[in-house]
SETORTI-882368 format. One line per 5 residues: number of its first residue (from 1); their letters; for each residue x, y, z of C-alpha. Coordinates in nm, 3 decimals. Layout:
% residues N
NUM = a = X:Y:Z | ...
***
This chain:
% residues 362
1 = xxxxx = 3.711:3.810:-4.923 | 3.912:3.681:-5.203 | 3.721:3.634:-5.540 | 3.879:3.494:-5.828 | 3.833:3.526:-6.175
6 = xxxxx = 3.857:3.229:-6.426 | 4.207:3.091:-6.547 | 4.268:2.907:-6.873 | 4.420:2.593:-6.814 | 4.749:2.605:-6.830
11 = xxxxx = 4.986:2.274:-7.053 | 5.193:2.309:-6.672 | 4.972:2.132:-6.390 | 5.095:2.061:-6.043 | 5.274:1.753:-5.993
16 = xxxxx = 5.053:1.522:-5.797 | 5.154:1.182:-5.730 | 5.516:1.091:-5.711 | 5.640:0.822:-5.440 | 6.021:0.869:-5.354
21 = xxxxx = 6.169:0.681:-5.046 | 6.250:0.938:-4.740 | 6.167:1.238:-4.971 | 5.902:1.445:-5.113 | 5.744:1.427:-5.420
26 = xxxxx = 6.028:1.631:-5.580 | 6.314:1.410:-5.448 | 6.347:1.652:-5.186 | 6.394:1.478:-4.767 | 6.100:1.656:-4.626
31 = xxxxx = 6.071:1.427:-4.363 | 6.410:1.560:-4.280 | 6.391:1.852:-4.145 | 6.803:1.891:-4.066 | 6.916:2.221:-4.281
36 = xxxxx = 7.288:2.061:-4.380 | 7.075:1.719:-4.566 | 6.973:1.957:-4.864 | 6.891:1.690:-5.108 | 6.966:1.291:-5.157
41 = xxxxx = 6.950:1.217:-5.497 | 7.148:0.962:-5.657 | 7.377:1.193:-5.916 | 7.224:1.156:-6.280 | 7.405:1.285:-6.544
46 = xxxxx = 7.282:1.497:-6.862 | 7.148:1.287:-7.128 | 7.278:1.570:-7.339 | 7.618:1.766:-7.255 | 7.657:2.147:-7.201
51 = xxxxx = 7.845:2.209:-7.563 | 7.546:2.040:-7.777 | 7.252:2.162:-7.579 | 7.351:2.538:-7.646 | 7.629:2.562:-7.898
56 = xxxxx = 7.897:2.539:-7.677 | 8.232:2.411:-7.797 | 8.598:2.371:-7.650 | 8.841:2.564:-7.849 | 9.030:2.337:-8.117
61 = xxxxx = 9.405:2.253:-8.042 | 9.644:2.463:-8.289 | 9.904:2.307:-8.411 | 10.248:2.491:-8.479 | 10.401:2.690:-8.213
66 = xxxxx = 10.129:2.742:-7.931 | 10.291:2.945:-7.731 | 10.323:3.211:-7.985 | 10.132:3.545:-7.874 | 9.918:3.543:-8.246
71 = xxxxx = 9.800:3.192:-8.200 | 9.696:3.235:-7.799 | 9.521:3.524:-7.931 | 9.337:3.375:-8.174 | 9.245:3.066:-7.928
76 = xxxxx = 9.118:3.249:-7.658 | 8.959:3.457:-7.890 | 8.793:3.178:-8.062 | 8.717:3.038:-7.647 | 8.560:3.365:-7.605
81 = xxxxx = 8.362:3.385:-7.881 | 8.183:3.061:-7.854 | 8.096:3.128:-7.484 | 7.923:3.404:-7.552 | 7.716:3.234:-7.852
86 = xxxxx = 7.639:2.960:-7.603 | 7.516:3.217:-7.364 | 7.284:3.388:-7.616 | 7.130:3.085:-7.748 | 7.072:2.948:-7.371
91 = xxxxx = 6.918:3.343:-7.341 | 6.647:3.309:-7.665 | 6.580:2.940:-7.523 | 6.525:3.037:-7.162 | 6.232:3.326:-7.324
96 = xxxxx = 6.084:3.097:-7.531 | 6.067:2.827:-7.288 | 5.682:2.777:-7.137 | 5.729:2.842:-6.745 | 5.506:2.927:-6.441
101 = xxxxx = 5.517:2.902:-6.092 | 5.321:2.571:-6.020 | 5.384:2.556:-5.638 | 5.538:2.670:-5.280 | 5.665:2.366:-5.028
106 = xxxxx = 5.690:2.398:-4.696 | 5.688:2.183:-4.367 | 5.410:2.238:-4.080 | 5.345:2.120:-3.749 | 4.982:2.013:-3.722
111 = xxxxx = 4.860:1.935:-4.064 | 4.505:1.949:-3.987 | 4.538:2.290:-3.776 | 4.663:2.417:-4.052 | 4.396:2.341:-4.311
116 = xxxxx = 4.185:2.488:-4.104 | 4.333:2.798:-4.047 | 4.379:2.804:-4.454 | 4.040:2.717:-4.542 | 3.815:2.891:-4.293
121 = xxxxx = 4.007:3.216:-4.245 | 4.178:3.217:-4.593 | 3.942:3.088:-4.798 | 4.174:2.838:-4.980 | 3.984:2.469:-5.099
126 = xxxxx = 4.162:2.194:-4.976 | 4.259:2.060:-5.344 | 4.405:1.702:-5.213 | 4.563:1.503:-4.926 | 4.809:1.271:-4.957
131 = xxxxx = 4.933:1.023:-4.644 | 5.290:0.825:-4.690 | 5.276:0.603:-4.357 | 5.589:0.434:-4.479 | 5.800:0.739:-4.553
136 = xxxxx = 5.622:0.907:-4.218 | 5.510:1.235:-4.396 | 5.208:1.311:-4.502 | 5.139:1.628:-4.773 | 4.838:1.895:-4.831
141 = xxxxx = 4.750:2.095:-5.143 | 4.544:2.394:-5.086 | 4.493:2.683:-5.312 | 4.250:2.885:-5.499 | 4.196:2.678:-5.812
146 = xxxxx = 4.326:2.377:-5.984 | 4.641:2.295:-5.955 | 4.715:2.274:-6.356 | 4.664:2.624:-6.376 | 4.693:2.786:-6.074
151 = xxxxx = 4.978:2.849:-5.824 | 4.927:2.663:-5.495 | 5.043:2.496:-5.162 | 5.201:2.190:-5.078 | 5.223:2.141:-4.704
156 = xxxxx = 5.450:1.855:-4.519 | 5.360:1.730:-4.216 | 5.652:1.494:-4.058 | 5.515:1.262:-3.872 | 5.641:1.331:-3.474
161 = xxxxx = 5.768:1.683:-3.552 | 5.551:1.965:-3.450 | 5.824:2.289:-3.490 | 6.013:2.420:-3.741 | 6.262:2.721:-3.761
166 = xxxxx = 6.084:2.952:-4.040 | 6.455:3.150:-3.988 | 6.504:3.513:-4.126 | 6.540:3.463:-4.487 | 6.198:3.398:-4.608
171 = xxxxx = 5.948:3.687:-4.579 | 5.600:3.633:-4.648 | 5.349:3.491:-4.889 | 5.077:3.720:-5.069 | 4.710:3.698:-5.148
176 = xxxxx = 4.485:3.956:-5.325 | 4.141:4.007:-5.172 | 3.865:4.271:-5.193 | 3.857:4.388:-4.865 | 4.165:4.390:-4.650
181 = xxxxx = 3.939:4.515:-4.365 | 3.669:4.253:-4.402 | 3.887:3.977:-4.398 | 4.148:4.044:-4.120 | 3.780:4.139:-3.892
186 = xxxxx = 3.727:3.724:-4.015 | 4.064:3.621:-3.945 | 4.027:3.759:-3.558 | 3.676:3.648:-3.529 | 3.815:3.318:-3.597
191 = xxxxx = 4.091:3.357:-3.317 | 4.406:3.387:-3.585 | 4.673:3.678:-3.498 | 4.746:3.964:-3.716 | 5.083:4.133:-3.684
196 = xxxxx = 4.993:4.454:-3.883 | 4.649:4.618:-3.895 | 4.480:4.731:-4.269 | 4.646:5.025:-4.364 | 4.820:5.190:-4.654
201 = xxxxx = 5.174:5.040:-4.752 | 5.450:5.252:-4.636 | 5.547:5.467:-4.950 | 5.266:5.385:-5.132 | 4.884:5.397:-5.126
206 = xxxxx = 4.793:4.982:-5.183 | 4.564:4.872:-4.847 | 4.761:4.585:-4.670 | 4.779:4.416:-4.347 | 5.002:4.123:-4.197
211 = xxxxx = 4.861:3.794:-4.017 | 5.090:3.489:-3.946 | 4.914:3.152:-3.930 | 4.963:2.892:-3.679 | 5.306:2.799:-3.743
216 = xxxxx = 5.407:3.177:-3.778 | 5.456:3.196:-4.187 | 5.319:3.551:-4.207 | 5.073:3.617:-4.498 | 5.015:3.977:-4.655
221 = xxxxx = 4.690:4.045:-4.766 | 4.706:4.304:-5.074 | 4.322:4.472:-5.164 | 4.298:4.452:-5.493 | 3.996:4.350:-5.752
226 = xxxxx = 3.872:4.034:-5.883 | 4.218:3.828:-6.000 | 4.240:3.443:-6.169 | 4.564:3.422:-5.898 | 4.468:3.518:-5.539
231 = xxxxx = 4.809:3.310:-5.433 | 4.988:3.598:-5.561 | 5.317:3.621:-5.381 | 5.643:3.486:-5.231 | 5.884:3.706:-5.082
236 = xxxxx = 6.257:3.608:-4.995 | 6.516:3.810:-4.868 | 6.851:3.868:-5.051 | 7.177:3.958:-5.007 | 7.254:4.139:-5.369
241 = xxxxx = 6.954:4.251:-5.572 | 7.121:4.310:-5.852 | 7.269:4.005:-5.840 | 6.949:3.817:-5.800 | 6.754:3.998:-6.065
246 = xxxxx = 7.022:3.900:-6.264 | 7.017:3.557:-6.202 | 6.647:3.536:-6.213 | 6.654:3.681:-6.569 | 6.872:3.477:-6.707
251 = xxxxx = 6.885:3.145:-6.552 | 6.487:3.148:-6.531 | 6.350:3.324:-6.789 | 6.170:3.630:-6.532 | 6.080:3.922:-6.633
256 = xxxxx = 6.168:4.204:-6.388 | 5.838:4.393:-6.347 | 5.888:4.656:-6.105 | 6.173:4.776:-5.856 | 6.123:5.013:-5.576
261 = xxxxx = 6.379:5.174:-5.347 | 6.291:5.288:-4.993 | 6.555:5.447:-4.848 | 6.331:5.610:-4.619 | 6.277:5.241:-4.470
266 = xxxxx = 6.595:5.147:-4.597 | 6.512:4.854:-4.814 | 6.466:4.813:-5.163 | 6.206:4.544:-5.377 | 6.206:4.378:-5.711
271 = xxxxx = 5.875:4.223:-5.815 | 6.000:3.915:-6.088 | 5.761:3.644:-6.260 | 5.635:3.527:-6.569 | 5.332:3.808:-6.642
276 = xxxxx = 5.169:4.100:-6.496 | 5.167:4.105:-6.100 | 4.771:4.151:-6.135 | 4.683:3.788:-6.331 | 5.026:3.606:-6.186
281 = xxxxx = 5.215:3.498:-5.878 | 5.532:3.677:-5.852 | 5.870:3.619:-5.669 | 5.943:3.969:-5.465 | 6.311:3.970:-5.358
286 = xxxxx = 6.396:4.214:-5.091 | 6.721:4.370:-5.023 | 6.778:4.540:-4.666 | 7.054:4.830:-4.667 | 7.347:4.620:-4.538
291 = xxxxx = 7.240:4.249:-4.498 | 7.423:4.043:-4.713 | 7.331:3.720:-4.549 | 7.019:3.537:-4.348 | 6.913:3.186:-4.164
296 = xxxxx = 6.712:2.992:-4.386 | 6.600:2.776:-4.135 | 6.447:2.413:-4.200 | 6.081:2.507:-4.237 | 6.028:2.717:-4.624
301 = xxxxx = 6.168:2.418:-4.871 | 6.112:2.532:-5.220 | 5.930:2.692:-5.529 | 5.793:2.463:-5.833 | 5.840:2.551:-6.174
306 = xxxxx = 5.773:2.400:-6.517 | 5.968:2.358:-6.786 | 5.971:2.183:-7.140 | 6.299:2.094:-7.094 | 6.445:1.959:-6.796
311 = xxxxx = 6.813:1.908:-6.963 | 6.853:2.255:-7.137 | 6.681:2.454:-6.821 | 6.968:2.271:-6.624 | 7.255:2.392:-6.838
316 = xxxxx = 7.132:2.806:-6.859 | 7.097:2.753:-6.498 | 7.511:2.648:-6.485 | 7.622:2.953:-6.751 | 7.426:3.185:-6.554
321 = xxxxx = 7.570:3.106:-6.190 | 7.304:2.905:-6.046 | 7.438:2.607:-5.874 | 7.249:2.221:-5.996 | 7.160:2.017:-5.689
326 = xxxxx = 6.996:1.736:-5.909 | 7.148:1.693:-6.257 | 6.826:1.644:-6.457 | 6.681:1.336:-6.531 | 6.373:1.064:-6.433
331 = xxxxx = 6.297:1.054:-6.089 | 6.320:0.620:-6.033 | 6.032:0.444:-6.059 | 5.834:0.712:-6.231 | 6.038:0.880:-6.547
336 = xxxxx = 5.877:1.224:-6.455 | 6.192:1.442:-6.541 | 6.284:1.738:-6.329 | 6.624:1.894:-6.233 | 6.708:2.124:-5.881
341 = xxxxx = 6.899:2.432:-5.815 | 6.985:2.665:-5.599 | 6.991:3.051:-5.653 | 7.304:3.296:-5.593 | 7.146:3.332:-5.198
346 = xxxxx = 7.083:2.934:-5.130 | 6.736:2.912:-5.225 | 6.596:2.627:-5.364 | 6.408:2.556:-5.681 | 6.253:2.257:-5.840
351 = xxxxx = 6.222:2.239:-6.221 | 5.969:1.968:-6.357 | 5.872:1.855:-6.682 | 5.557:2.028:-6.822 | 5.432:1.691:-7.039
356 = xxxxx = 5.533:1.468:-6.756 | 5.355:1.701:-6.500 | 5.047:1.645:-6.726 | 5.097:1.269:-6.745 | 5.094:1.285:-6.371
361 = xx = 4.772:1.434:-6.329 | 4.625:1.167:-6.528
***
């Protein structure tokens, strides 16, 4: 069973109460489930622009002849030489900045078939319910300690649809317990499926096994002792791992903690987060010889993360590739701040305000 150890609270909660029409609490249409409507936020400019937030600034007309060799030189030069101070100051900001992994959205069928799978056979609490009869959605938290300082579940239920595509891009989600065998014997006993029996991991010597729960997100259970984060994993799949450990570094602040090649399996890993795999939830990427390219599907929506700065997390995100669905700013009606992105491989992630998250759990 999964035993947990205790977790300091954290200044970055779980964001717990927003209202936004036709969306989820991040501004995000859950009750859409159509792949092409990503987002429908009004666009909301930066309160502050690129060149201030990081040191950025446009190169200084010349005057005299500027098409003269010496002088294009020294321009471009000059160009050059404040880009790269911008992106080092966005790097020591990114470090500095307080982030964690607050929570994983994603849309189900049968809200109340899946709490139960989660809570009886998992062992997760139902943390809170929330029902939005005029948007048509209702959402779940469920997890394995509060949400302000532990990494946890938000499940959407759309009211009328009972089937999502899960797609081939997302992989599983992880959770530590002490006995792999124990609790896959509980997980039959309570009629749920498992796709891959307790064993060693190939390559390796870790005791895992694979279950899927009613809507088919598969779930790897990793043995492993007492932790203060049994939630302890999302894995995507992506096209260019260096690439994405790149981006991840840079744009997010990760730290890459381990990378493993099997070319015996022909795949390769890269564990990223904010701390040791052992006391945090990490983000494993996984590249597959080859694949440069998978179906996301409408069912996996995004990862939460906070931030103490909405504006400036934007802005690293834009000098280090990332692509800014939602320019940063209040959501209406609420003034919690958060800004959205999407990775080098399409995947989505929600950056929220770590004083307004607090505010919201007041």
């Amino acid at each position: 069973m999964v035993r947990i150890i205790s977790m300091a609270s954290s200044i970055r909660p779980s964001l717990s109460t927003f209202r936004f029409s036709s969306t989820s609490r991040f501004g995000l249409p859950l009750s859409s489930f159509t792949p092409s409507r990503n987002l429908v936020f009004s666009h909301l400019a930066s309160a502050v622009p690129q060149s201030q937030l990081f040191g950025l600034r446009a190169a200084k007309p010349l005057r005299g002849d500027v098409n003269s060799t010496g002088v294009a030189s020294s321009a471009g030069n000059a160009a050059q030489a404040s880009t790269s101070a911008a992106h080092e100051s966005a790097l020591e900001w990114v470090k500095k900045d307080k982030r964690r992994m607050l929570h994983v959205v994603y849309r189900v069928g049968d809200l109340d078939r899946t709490i139960k799978f989660y809570t009886e056979c998992l062992g997760m609490k139902l943390l809170r319910k929330r029902d939005i009869p005029e948007e048509k959605y209702t959402n779940a938290f469920l997890g394995y300690g509060p949400e302000d300082s532990h990494f946890v579940i938000e499940l959407t239920y759309n009211y009328g649809v009972d089937k999502y595509d899960i797609g081939t891009g997302f992989g599983h989600f992880g959770i530590a317990v002490d006995d792999v065998a124990k609790t896959v014997e509980l997980i039959k006993a309570k009629g749920g499926k498992v796709t891959r029996e307790p064993g060693p991991v190939k390559g390796g010597n870790t005791v895992i096994a694979f279950i899927e729960d009613p809507d088919g997100y598969k779930f790897e259970l990793l043995e492993r002792g007492p932790t203060p984060e049994p939630l302890c994993q999302v894995m995507l799949r992506v096209g260019d791992l260096d690439r994405s450990i790149n981006f991840y570094e840079k744009a997010f602040g990760m730290e890459l903690l381990r990378k493993r090649d099997n070319p015996e399996y022909k795949y390769t890993i890269a564990m990223m987060g904010y701390g040791p795999e052992d006391k945090n939830v990490v983000l494993e990427l996984t590249y597959n010889y080859g694949v440069t390219d998978y179906d996301k599907g409408n069912a996996y929506a995004q990862i939460a993360i906070g931030t103490d700065d909405v504006y400036k997390t934007a802005e690293a995100i834009k000098l280090f590739g990332g692509k800014v669905t939602r320019e940063p700013g209040p959501l209406p009606g609420i003034n919690t701040k958060i800004t959205a992105c999407l990775d080098p491989d399409g995947w989505k992630t929600v950056f929220v305000d770590n004083v307004d998250f607090l505010k919201e759990l007041e």
